[in-house]
Each structure stands twice: as C-alpha cells, then as structure tokens.
N, C-alpha and C positions, 0 to 999 in steps of 0.2 A: 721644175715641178716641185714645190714645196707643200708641206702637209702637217700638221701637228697630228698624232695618234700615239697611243701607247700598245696601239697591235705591229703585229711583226709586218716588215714593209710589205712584202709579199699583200699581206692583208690592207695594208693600208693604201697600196695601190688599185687594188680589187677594188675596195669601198671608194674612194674617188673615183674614178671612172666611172662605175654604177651610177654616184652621184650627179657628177655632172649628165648622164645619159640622162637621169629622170629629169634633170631640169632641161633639158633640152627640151624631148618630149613634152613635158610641162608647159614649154613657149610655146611649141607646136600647135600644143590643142588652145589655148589660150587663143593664139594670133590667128589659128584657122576661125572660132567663134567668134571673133573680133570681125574679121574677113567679111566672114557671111552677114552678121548685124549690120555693116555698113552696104554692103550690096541689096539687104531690103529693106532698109532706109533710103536709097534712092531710089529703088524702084516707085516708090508712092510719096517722096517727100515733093516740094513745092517750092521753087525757086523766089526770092525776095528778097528787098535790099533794108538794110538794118541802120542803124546811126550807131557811132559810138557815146556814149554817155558819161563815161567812166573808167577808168583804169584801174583791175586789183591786182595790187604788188604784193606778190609772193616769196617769201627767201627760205631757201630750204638750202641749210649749210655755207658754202659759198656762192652759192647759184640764184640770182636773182630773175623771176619769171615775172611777165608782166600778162593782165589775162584782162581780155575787152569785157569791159559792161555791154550789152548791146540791148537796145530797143527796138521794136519796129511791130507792124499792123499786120495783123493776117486777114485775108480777104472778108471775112467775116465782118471783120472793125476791129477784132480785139486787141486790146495794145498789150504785146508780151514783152517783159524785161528777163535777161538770163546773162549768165557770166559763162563765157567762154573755158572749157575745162582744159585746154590749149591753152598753154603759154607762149609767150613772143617775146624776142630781144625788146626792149623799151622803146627803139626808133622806128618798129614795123608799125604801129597802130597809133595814132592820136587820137585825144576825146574830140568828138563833132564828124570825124571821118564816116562816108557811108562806108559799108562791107556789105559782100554779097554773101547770104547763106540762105540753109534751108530749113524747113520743119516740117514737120511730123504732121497730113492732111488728120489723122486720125488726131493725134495726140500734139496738139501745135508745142507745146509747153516743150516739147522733144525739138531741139535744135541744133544744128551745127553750121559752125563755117564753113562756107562753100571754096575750099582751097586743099589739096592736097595734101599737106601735112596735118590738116583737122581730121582729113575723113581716113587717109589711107598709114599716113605714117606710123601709129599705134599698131596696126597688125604686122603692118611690114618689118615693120624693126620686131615685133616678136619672133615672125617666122625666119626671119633672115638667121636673127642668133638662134633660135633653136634649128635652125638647121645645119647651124655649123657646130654648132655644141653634138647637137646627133650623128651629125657623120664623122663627124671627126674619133669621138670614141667607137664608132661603130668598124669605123675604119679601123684604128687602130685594136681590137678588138679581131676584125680580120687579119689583120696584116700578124698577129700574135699567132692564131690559130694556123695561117699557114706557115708559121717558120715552124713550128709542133709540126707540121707534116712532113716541112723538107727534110724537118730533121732527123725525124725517124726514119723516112727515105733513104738521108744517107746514111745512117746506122745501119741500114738493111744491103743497101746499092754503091754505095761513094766508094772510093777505091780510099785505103790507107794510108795516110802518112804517119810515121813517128818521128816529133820534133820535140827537141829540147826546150827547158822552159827557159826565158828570157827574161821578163820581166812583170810586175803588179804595176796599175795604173788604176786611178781614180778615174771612174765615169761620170763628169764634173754636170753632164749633160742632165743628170737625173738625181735629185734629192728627196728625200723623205723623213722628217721628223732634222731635219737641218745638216742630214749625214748622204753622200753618197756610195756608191756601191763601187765594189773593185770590179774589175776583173785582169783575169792573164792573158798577156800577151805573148805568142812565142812565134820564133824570126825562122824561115823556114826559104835555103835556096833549092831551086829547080834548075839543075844543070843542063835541062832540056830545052830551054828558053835563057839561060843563065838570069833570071831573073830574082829578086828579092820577091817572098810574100810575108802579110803580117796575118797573122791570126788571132782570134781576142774572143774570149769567153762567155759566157751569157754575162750578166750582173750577178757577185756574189757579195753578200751582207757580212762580208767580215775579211778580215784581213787575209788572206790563203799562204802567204809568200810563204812559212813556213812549213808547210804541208806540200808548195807546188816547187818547194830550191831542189837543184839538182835530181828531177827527176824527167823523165821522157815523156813528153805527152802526147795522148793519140787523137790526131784528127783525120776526118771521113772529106773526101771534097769530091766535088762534083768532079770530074775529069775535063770537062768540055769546058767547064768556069770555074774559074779558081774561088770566084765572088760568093760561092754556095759552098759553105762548110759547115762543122759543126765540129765543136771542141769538148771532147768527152773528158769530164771532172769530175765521176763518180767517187774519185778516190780520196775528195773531200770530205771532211765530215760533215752534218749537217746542224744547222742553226738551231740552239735551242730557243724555242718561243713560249 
C-alpha cells in the first residue's frame, strides 16, 4: 500500500481507506442506477434487427475501441441511424452485418445492442468493483475494531508474560509516503510445550530499537491460543506530527 501524503501515516491511512470506501460506495449507487435503467428499458423496449453501416474507431491511449454505426426501421417506417456507445475488439462486427438490438417503443432514437455486454456489463462491472472496494475496507475497518477489543481484553483477561526484546524488523507488507513501519519482535520459550513463540508489535512509525535494546517487554496472551496477544509499548515515546 503506497500513498503520497504529508500527514502523519496514522492519518494518511485513515484518509485512504475512507477514500477508497466512498469510491466504492460511489460504484455502488452508479452500478445499482445503471441496473435499474437497463431493467426498464427492457421491460417496454422492442426487439429488431439493424445492418451495420459503419465502423467508429476510437483510440483512447493505448486502447483501440471500434463502435458499430447501426441503421434499421422501427415499425413505424422510420429509419434510425445511431452509433453504438459499446466498443468491440475490431474482428467482432463488420460493416453490412445485421445485429440484433432494441429501442426505446416510447423514444425509438433510445437504442442498444441486444447482447450482454451492451446492456448488462456497465453495471455489472460497477457493482462488482464497488463491491469489493466496500467490503474490503469495510472489512478491514472491522477486522481493526476487533483486534481494539481483543486487545484490551487481554489488557484486562490474558495471563502475563515478560519477554525480552529480540529484535526490530521492517513491515515490508505496508508503506506509506514510500517508508514502512517497524515493529518489535521478541522470541519467547514455553517450557510447557518446549516450544518457540514469536511475538511482534503493532506498526510503529519510527525506528524503536533504541528505546526497546535491553529491556523486558510485557506481553498479555490468551492462555488457550498463543495466536491472541498483544504487545504492550507504552514505554515508547510517541511520534511527533
């Protein structure tokens, strides 16, 4: 996760997340109103076959879109020309080809391609990404809130250990303004299992090793799972912002 800001990360993660959550939302209502337009547009539209007349070629950056001229007669007689607001790879459609589409009994001049990616793919591809853009921070958003609870849980409930500090390590996993965050790591056996555990810190915005060398640190763990801890480092200073 990378970010340009000149707020403290703390903040500059806050604000991304937010961010991306309103664009989510944003796809949402976008793709849902897309949705419903295309649902009563076929309830009243009028099936008919069209000729191709023409090909416009579109190039937006690297991307070349090719988009049908279509002509054809609505029961009436009238002859209506429109250009497809759909683009197609350049081998999907030739000029003289018929296609099947529909229009608008009310408003004929309202057309589309009777194919799936004309009528439904615009919403769908909104909803799809604003659904993963929303759950995803909404998730993560939860998954935040409840480690805030375990954690004070185990502040309150978690049985004690004091372990010595080990070692600072970079959380390569998360950046912000092009820098990642530390955290301590400290190496703790259980003679009860003779097992190794490791245990690792929230994210801290600055270097600690010299604040956290030679000193004992206390962590809270769940008894029944070693996997629920929390690693108390109040005895850092904190970041100025």
């Amino acid at each position: 996760m990378a970010f340009k800001s000149k707020e403290s990360p703390q903040k500059t993660i806050s604000f991304l997340r937010l961010s991306v959550l309103f664009v989510g939302i944003l796809q949402l209502g976008i793709g849902a109103i897309l949705y419903q337009s295309t649902r009563s547009f076929l309830a009243t539209a009028i099936p008919t076959q069209g000729e191709i007349i023409a090909i416009d070629r579109r190039q937006n950056d690297d991307t070349t879109r090719y988009h049908p001229v279509i002509q054809f007669d609505t029961k009436s007689g009238e002859t209506i020309e429109f250009t497809s607001d759909t683009g197609f790879n350049f081998s999907t459609y030739q000029v003289a080809d018929n296609i099947a589409i529909l229009y608008s009994q009310e408003t004929p001049n309202t057309v589309r391609i009777n194919s799936f990616s004309s009528l439904w793919l615009p919403s769908l591809s909104l909803l799809g990404l604003g659904g993963i853009f929303t759950l995803a921070m909404v998730g993560s958003m939860v998954y935040e809130s409840q480690q805030r609870k375990l954690h004070h849980h185990l502040k309150n409930n978690g049985k004690i250990i004091v372990v010595p500090y080990s070692r600072v390590e970079l959380n390569s996993s998360t950046k912000v303004n092009s820098v990642s965050p530390y955290r301590i790591v400290c190496q703790w056996h259980d003679p009860m299992d003779n097992k190794v555990y490791l245990f690792k810190s929230e994210n801290i915005w600055f270097n600690p090793e010299e604040f956290a060398r030679d000193r004992d640190i206390k962590i809270y763990i769940n008894p029944d799972n070693y996997q629920q801890y929390y690693m108390n480092i109040d005895f850092l200073p904190k970041l100025a912002t």
